[in-house]
Backbone as JSON, one array per atom type, in Angstrom:
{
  "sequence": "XXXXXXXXXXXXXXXXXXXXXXXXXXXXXXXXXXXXXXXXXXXXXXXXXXXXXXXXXXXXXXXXXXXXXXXXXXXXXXXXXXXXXXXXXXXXXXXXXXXXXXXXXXXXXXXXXXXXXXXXXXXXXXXXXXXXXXXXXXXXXXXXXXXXXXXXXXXXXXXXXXXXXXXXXXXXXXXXXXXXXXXXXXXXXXXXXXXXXXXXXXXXXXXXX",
  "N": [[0.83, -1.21, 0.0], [1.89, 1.24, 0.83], [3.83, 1.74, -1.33], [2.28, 2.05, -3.58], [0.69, 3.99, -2.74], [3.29, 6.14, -2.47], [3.75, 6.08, -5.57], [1.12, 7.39, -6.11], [0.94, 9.77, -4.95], [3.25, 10.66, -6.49], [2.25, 11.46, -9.15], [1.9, 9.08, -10.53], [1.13, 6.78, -12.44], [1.33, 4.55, -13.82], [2.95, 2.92, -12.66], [2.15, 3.02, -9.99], [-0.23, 1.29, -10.88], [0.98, -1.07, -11.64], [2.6, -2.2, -9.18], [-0.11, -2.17, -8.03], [-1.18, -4.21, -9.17], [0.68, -6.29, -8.91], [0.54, -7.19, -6.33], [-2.34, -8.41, -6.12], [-1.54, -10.45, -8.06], [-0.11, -12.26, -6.78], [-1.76, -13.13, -4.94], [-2.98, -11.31, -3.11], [-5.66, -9.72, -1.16], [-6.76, -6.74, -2.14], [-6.61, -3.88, 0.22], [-8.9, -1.48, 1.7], [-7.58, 1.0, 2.11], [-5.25, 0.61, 0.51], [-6.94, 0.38, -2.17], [-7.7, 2.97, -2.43], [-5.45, 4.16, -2.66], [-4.48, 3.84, -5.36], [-6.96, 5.14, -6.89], [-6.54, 7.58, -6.21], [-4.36, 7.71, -7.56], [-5.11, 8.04, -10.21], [-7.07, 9.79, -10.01], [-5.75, 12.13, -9.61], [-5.06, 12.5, -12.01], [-7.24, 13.1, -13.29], [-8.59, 10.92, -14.27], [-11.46, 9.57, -14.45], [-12.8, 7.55, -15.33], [-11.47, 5.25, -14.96], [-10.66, 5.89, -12.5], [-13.7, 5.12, -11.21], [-13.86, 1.87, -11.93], [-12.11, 1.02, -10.22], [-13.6, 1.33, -7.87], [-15.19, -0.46, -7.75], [-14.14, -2.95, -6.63], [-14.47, -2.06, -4.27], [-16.82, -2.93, -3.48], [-18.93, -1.19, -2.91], [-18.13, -0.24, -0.17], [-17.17, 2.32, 1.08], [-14.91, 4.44, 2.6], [-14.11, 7.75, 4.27], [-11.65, 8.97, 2.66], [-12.22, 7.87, -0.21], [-14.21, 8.36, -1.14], [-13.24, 11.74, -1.06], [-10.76, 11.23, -2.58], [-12.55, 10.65, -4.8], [-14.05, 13.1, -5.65], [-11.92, 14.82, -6.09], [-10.92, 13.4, -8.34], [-12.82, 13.76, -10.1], [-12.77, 16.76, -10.17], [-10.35, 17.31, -11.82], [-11.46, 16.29, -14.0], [-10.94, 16.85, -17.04], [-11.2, 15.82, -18.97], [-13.95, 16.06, -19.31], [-17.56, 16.98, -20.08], [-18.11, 20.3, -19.95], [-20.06, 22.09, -19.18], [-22.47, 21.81, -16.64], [-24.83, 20.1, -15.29], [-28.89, 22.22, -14.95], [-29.4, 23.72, -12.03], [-32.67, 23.01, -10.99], [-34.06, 23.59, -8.81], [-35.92, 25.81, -6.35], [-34.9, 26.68, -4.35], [-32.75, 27.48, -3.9], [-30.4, 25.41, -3.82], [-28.66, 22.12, -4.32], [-29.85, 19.98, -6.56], [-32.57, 17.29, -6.39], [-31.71, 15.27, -7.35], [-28.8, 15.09, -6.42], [-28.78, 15.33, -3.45], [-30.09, 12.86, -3.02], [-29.77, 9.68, -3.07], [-30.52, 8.13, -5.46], [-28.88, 7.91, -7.79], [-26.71, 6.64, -10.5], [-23.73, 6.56, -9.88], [-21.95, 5.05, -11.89], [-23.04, 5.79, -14.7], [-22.1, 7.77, -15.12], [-19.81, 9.24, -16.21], [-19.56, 10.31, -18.76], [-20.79, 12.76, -18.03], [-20.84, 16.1, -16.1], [-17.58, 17.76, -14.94], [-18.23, 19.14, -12.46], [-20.55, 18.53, -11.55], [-19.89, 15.63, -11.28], [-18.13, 16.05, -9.32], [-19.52, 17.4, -7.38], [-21.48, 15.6, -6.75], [-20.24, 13.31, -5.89], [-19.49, 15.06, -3.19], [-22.19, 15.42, -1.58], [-22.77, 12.91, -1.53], [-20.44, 12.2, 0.65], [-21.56, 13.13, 2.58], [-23.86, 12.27, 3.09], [-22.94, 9.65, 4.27], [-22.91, 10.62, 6.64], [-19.85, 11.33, 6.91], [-18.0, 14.28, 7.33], [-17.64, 17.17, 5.68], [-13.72, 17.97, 4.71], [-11.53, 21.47, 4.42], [-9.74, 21.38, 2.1], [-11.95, 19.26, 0.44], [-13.63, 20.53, -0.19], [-12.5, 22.51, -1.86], [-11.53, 21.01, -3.84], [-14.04, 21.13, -5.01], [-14.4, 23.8, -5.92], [-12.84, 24.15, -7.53], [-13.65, 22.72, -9.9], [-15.77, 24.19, -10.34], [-14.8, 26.39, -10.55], [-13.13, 26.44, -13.1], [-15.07, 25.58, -14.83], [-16.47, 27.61, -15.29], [-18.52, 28.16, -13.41], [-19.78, 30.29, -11.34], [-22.44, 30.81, -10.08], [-22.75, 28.38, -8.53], [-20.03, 28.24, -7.19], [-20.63, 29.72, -5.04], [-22.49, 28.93, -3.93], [-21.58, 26.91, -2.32], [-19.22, 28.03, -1.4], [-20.56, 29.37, 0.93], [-21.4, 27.31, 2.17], [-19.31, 25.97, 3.08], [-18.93, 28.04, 5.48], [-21.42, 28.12, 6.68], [-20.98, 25.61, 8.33], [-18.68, 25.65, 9.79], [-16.03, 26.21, 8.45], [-13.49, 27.76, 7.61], [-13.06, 29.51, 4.39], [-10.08, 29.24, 2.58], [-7.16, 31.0, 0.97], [-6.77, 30.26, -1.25], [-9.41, 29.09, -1.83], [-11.0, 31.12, -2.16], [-9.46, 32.61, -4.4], [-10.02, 30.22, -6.2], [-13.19, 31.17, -6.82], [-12.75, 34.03, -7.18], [-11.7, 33.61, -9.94], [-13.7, 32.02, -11.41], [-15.66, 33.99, -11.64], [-14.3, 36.15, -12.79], [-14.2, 35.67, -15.6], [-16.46, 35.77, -16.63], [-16.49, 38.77, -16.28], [-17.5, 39.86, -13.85], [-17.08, 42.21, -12.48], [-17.91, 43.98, -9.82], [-18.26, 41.9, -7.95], [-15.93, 40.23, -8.03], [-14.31, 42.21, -6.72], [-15.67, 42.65, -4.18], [-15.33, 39.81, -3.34], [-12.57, 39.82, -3.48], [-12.05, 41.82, -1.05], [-13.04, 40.44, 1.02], [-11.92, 38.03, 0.93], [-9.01, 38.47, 1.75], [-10.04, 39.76, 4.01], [-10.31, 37.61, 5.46], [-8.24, 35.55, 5.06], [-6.22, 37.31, 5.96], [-3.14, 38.15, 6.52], [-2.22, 36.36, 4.41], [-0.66, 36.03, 1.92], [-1.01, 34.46, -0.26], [-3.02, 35.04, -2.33], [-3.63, 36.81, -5.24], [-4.59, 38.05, -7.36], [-5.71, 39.28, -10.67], [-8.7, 41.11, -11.2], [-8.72, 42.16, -13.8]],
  "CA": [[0.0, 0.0, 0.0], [2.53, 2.33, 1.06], [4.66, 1.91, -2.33], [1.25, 2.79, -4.4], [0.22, 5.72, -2.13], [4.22, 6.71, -3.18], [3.72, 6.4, -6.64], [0.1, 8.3, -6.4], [1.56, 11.01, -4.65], [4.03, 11.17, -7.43], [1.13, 11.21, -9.72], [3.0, 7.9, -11.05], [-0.02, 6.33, -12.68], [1.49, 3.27, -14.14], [3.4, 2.43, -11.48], [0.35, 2.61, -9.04], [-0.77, 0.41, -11.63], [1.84, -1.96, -11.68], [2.06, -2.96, -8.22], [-1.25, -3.08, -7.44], [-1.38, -5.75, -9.84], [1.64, -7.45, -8.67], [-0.39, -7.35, -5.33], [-2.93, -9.5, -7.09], [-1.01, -11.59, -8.86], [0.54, -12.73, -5.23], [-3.31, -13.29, -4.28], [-3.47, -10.95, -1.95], [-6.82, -9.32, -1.2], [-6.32, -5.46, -1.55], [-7.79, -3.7, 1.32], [-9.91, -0.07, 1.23], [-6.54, 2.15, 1.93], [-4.59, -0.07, -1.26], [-7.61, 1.05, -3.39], [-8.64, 4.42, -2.35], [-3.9, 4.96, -3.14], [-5.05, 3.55, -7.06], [-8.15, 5.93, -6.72], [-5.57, 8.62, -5.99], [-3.62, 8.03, -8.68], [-6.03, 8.01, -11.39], [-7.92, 11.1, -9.91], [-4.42, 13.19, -10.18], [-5.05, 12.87, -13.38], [-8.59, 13.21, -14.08], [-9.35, 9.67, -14.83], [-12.87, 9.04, -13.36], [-13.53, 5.96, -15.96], [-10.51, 4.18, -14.46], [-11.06, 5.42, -10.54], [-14.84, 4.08, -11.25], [-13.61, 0.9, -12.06], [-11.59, 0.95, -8.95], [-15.33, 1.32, -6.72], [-16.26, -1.9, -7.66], [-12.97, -3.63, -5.77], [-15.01, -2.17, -2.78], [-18.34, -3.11, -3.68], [-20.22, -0.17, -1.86], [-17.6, -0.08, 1.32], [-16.52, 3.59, 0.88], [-14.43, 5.26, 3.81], [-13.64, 8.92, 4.16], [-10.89, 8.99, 1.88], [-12.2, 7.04, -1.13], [-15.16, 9.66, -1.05], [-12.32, 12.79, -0.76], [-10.62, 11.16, -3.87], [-13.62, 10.64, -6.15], [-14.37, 14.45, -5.41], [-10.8, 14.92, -6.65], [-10.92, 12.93, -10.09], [-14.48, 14.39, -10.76], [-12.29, 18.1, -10.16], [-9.15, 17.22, -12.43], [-11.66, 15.15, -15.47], [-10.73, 17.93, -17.94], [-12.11, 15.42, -20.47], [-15.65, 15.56, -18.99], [-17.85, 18.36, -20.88], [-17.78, 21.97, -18.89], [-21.47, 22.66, -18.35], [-23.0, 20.8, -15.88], [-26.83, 20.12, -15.15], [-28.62, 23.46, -14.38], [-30.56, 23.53, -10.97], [-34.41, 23.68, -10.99], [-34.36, 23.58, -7.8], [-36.17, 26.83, -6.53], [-34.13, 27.26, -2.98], [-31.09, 27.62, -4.58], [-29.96, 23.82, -3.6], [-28.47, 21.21, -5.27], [-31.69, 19.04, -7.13], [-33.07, 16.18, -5.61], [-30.91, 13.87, -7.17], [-27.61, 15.16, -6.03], [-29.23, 15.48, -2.34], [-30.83, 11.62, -2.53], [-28.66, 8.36, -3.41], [-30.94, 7.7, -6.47], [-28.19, 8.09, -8.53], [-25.79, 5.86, -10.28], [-21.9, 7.05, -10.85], [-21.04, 4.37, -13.08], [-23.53, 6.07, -15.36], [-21.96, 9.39, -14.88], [-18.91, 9.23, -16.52], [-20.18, 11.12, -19.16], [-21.41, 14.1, -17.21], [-19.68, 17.24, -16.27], [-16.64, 17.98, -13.99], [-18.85, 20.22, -11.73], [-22.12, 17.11, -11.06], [-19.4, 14.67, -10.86], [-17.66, 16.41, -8.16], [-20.73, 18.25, -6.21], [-22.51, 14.45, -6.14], [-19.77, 12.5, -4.5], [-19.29, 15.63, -1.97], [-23.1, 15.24, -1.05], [-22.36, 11.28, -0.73], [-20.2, 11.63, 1.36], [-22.16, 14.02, 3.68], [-24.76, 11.67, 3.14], [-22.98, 8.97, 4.85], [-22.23, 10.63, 8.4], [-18.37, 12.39, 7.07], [-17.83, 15.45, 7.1], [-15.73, 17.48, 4.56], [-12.46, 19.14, 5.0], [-11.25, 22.46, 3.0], [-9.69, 20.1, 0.63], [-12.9, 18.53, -0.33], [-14.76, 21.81, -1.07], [-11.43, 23.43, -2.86], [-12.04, 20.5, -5.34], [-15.47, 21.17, -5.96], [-14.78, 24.52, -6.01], [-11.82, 23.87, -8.49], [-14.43, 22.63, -10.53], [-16.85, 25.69, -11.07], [-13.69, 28.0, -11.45], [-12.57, 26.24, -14.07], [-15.94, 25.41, -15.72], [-16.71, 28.8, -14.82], [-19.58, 28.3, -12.72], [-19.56, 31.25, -10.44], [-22.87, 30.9, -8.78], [-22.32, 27.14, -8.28], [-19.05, 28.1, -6.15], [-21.19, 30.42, -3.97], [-23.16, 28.05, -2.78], [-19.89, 26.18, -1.43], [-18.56, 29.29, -0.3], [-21.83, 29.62, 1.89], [-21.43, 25.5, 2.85], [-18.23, 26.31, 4.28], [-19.0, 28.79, 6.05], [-22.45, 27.21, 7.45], [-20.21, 24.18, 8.91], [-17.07, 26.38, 10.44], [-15.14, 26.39, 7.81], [-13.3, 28.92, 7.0], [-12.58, 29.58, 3.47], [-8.55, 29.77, 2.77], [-6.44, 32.03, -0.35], [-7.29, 29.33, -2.85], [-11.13, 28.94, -2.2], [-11.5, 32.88, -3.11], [-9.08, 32.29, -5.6], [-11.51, 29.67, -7.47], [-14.36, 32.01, -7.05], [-13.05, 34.79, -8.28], [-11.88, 32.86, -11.37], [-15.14, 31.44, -12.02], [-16.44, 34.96, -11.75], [-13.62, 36.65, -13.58], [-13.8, 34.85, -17.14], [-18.07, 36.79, -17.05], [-16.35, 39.91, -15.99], [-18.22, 40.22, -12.49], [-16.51, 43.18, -11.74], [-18.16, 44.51, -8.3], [-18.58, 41.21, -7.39], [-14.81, 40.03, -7.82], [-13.73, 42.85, -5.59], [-16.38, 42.67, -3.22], [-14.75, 38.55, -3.09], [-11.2, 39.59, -3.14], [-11.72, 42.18, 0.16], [-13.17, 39.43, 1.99], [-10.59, 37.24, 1.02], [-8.24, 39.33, 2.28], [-10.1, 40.02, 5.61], [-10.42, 36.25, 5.98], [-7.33, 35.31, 5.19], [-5.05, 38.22, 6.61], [-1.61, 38.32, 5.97], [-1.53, 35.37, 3.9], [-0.75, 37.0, 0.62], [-1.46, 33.96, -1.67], [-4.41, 35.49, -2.81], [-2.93, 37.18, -6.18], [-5.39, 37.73, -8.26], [-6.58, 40.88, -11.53], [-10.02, 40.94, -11.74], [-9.17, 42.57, -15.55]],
  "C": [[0.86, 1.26, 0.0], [3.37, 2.69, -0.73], [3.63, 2.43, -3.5], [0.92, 3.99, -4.21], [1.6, 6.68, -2.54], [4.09, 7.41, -4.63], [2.38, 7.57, -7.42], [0.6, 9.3, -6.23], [2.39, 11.85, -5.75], [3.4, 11.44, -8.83], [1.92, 10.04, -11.17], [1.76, 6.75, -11.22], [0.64, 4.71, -13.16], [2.22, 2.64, -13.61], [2.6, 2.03, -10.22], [0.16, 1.03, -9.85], [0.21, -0.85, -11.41], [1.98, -2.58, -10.04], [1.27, -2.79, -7.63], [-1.46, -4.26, -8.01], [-0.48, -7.0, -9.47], [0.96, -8.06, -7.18], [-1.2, -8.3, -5.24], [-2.9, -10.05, -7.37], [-0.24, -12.64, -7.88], [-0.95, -13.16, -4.45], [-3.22, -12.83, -3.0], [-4.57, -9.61, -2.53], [-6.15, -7.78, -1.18], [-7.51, -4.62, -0.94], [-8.54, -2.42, 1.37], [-8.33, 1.07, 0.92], [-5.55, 1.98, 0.76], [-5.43, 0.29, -2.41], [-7.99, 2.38, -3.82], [-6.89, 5.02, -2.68], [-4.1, 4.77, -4.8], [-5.73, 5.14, -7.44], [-7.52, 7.63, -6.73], [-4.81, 9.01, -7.2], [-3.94, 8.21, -9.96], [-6.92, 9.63, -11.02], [-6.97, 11.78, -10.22], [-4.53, 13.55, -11.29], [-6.44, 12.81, -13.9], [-9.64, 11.76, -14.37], [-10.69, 8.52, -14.5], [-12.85, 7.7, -14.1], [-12.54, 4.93, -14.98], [-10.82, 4.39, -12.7], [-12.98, 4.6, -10.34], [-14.51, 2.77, -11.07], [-13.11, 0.71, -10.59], [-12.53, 0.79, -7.6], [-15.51, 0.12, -6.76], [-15.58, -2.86, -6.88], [-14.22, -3.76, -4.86], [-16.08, -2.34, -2.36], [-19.12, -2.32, -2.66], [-19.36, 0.23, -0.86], [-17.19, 0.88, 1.33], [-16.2, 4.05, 2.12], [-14.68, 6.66, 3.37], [-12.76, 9.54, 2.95], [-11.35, 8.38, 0.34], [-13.75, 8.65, -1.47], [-14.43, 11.12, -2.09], [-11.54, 12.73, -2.12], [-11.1, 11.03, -5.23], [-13.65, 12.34, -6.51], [-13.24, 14.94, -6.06], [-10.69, 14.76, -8.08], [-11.81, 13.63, -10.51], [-13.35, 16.48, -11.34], [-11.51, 18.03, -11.49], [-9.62, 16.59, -13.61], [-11.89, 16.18, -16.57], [-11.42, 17.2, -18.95], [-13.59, 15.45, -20.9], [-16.26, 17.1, -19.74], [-17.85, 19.31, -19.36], [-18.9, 22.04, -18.32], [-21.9, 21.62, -17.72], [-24.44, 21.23, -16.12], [-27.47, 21.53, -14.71], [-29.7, 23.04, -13.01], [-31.26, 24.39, -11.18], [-34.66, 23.94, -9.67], [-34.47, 25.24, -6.96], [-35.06, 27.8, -5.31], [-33.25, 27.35, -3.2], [-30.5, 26.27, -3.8], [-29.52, 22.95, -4.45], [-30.0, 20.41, -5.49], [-31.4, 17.97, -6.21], [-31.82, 14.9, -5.64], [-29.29, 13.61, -6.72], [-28.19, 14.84, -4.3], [-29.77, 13.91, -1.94], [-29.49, 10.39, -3.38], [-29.4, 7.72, -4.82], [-30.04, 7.92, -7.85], [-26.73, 7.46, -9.17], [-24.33, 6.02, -10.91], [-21.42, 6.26, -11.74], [-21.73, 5.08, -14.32], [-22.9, 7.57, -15.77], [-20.73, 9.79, -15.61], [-18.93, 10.28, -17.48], [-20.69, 12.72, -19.35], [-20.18, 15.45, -17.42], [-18.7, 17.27, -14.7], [-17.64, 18.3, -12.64], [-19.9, 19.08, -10.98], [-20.94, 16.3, -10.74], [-19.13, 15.11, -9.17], [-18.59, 16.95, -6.75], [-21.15, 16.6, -5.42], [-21.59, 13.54, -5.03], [-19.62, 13.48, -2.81], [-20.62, 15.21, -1.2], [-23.41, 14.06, -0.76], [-21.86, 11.1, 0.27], [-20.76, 12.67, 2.56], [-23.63, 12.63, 4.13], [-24.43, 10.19, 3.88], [-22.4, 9.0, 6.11], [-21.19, 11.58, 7.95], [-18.9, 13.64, 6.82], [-16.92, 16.12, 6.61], [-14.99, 18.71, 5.12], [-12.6, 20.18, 3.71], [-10.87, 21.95, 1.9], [-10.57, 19.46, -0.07], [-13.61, 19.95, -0.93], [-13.72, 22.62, -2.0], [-11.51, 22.52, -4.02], [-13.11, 20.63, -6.05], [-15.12, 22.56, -6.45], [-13.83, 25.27, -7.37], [-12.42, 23.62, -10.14], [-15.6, 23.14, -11.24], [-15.99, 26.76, -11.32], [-13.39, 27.38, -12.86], [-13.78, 25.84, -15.2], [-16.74, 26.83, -15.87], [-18.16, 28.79, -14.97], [-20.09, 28.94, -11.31], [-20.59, 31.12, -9.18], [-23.17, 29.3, -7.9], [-21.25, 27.5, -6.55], [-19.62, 29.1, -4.98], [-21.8, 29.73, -3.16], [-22.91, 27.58, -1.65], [-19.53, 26.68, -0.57], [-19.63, 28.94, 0.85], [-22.02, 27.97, 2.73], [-20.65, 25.53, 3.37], [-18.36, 26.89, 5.5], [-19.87, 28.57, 7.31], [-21.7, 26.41, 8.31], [-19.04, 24.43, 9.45], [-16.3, 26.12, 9.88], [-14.47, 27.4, 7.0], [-12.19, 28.98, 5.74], [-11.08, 29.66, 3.18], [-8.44, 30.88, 1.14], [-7.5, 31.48, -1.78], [-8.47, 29.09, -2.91], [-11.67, 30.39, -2.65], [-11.14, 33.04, -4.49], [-10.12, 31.79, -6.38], [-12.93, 30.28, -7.96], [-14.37, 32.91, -7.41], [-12.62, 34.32, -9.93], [-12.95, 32.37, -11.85], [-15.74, 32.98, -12.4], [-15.65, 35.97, -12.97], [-13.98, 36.81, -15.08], [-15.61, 35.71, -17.5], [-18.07, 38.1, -16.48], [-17.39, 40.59, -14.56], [-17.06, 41.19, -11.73], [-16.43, 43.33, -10.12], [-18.06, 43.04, -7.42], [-17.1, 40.39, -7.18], [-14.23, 41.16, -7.08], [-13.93, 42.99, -4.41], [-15.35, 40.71, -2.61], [-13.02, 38.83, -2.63], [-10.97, 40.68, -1.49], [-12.23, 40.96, 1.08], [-12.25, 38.55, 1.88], [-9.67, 37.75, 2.22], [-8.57, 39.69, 3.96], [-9.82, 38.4, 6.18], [-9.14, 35.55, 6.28], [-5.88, 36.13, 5.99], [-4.54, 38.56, 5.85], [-1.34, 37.33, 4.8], [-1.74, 35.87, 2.0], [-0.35, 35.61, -0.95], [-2.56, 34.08, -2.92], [-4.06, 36.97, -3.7], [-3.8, 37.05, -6.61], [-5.67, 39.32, -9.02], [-7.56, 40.4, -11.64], [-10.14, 41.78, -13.51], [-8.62, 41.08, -16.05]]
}
């Protein structure tokens, strides 16, 4: 496990690959933290079809982490189209079917960066965890870059709800989402709060031209 979680880290995809299989080929069973380092290494790079595949090892048994890395691949699947689903939903909420388990990810592959990533976050809320800044900086990775501005507000406002306080890089993504549709007042109004939120911490570089 440890020599896969290496090679993920290193985003060392066919190496992952390689001994997990040798793993395998030694018949040994690999156990949630050996799949969710695979899962890792395939999200680094975007590759939901291949971390999918990787779910079925665990037939349903999802930890914390296996969750945390779907949310990841869904962020990084540059291949997946940009626009996501739009919400009908009148309360400004994710729709029903992100919010209920009626929904099946192997089907999803398909989809967009933005649904991939929102649905496993609301999975894994939905089974007891609770997410770190890292889990919402991927979703939120995912509406800057699909530039879905009032998507990442929501987030913002889910953080916030749950004591989390936003860091550099979650303003960052939001004003990039907002940037690219010229939201002027509204990228400055984002970057002083940044700035109060964060302080001193002067990673938070950003032109709103």
């Amino acid at each position: 496990t440890t020599v896969i979680q290496t090679a993920a880290e290193a985003r060392d995809v066919e190496k992952a690959q390689f001994w997990f299989k040798s793993l395998q080929d030694h018949g040994l069973r690999p156990d949630t933290a050996c799949v969710g380092a695979l899962i890792c290494a395939h999200g680094s790079v975007g590759d939901v079809q291949s971390a999918l595949k990787c779910l079925r090892i665990l037939k349903g048994k999802y930890d914390f982490v296996i969750y945390a890395q779907m949310v990841r691949a869904y962020a990084n699947a540059r291949s997946l189209r940009d626009k996501p689903a739009t919400w009908l939903d009148s309360s400004d909420k994710p729709p029903k079917r992100l919010r209920t388990r009626a929904w099946d990810p192997a089907s999803h592959t398909t989809s967009s960066r933005v649904d991939g990533a929102e649905f496993w976050l609301m999975e894994l809320k939905a089974q007891g965890f609770r997410p770190d800044l890292g889990i919402y900086n991927s979703v939120l990775q995912a509406c800057a870059e699909t530039v879905v501005g009032s998507r990442g507000e929501y987030w913002i406002k889910c953080m916030k709800n749950e004591g989390i306080r936003p860091d550099a890089l979650s303003f960052q993504h939001l004003i990039i989402s907002h940037s690219r549709k010229r939201y002027k007042k509204r990228i400055e109004a984002l970057v002083r709060e940044g700035l109060r939120s964060v302080k001193k911490d002067r990673q938070l570089v950003f032109s709103a031209g």
